[in-house]
C-alpha positions as a Markdown table, in Angstrom:
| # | Residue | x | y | z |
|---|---|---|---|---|
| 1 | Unk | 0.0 | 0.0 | 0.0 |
| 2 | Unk | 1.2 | 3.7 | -0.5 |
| 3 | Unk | 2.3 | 5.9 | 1.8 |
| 4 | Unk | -0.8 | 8.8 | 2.3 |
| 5 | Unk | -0.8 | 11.5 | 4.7 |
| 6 | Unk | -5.2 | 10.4 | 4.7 |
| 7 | Unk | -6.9 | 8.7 | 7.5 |
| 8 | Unk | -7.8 | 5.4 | 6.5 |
| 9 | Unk | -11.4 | 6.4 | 7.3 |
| 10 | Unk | -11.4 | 10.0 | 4.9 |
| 11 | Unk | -9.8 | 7.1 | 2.4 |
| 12 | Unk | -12.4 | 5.4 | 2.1 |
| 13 | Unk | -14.7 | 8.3 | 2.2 |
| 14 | Unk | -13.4 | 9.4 | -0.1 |
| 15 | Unk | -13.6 | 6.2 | -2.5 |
| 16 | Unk | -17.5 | 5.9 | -2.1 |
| 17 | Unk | -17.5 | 9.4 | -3.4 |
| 18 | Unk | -15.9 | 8.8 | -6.7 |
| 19 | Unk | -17.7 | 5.6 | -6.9 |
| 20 | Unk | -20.6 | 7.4 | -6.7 |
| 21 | Unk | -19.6 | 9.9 | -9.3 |
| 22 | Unk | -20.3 | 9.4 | -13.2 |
| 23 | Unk | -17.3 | 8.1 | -15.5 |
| 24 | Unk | -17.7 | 11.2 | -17.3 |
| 25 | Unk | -17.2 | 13.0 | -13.8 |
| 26 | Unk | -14.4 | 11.2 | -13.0 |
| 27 | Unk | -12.6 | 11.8 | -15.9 |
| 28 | Unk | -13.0 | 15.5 | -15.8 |
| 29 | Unk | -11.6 | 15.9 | -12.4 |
| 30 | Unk | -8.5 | 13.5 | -13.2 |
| 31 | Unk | -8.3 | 16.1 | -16.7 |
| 32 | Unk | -8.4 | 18.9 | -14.3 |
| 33 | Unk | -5.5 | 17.3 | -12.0 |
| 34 | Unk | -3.6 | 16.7 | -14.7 |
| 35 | Unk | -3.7 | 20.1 | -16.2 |
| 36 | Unk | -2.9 | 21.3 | -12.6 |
| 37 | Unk | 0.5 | 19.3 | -12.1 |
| 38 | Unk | 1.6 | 20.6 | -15.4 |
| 39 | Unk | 0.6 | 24.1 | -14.1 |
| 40 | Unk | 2.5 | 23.6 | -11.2 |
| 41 | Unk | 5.6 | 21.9 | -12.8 |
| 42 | Unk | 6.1 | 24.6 | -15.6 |
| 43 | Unk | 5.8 | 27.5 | -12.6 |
| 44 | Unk | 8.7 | 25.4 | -10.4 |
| 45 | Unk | 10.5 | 25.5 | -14.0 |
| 46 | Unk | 9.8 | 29.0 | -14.3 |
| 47 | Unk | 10.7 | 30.0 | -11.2 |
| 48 | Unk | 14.2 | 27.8 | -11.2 |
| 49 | Unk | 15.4 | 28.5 | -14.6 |
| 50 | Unk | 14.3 | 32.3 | -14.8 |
| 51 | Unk | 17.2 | 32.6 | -17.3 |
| 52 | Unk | 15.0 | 30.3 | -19.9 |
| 53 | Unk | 13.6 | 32.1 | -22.4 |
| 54 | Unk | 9.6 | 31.1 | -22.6 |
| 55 | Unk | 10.4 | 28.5 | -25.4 |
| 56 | Unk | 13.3 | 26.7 | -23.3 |
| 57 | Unk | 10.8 | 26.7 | -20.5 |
| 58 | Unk | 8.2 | 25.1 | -22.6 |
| 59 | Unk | 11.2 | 22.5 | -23.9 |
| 60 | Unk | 12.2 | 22.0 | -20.7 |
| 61 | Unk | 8.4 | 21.0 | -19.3 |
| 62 | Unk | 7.7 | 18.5 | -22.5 |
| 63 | Unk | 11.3 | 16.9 | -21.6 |
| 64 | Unk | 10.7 | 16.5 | -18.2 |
| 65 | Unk | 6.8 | 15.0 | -19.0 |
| 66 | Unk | 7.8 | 12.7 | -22.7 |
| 67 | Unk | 11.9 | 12.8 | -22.2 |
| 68 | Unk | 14.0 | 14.9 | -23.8 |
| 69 | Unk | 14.4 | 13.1 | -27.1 |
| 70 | Unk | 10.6 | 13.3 | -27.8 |
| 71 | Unk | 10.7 | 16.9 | -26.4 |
| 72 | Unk | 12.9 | 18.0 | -28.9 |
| 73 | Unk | 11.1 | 16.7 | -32.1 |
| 74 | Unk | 7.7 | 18.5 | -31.2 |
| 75 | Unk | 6.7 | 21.7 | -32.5 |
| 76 | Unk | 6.2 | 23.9 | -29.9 |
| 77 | Unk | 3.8 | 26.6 | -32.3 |
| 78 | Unk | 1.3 | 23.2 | -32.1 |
| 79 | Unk | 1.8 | 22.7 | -28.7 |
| 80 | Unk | -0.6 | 23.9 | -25.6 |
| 81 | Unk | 0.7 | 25.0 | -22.3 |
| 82 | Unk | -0.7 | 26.3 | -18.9 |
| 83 | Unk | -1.3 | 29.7 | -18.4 |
């Protein structure tokens, strides 16, 4: 089992809730986590690289989410970031 800073009780609280929630509902809020992490990752990139230029910051978020090799052979003009 993983380590979780969640009561075993909240836990399982907290399953009956999603189990009680659409798929469609489901996947929306794991769309919306998603698009949150990569918020937060390309601010921590941001805000440790302020040197990077907004491109290199955008490289540097596909490398660390694909790997650099696929990073590099993207086009970042087709590519949609987090505001």
């Amino acid at each position: 089992m993983a380590h979780t800073d969640t009561d075993a009780r909240a836990r399982e609280v907290q399953l009956q809730v999603y189990r009680s929630m659409s798929p469609d509902r489901r996947f929306a809020i794991a769309v919306d986590m998603s698009q949150e992490v990569r918020r937060i990752a390309y601010e921590q990139i941001r805000l440790r690289h302020p040197e990077y230029s907004e491109l290199e910051a955008r490289r540097a978020l596909l490398g660390l989410l694909y790997g650099d090799e696929l990073a590099s052979r993207v086009p970042l003009e087709h590519a949609k970031f987090p505001q």
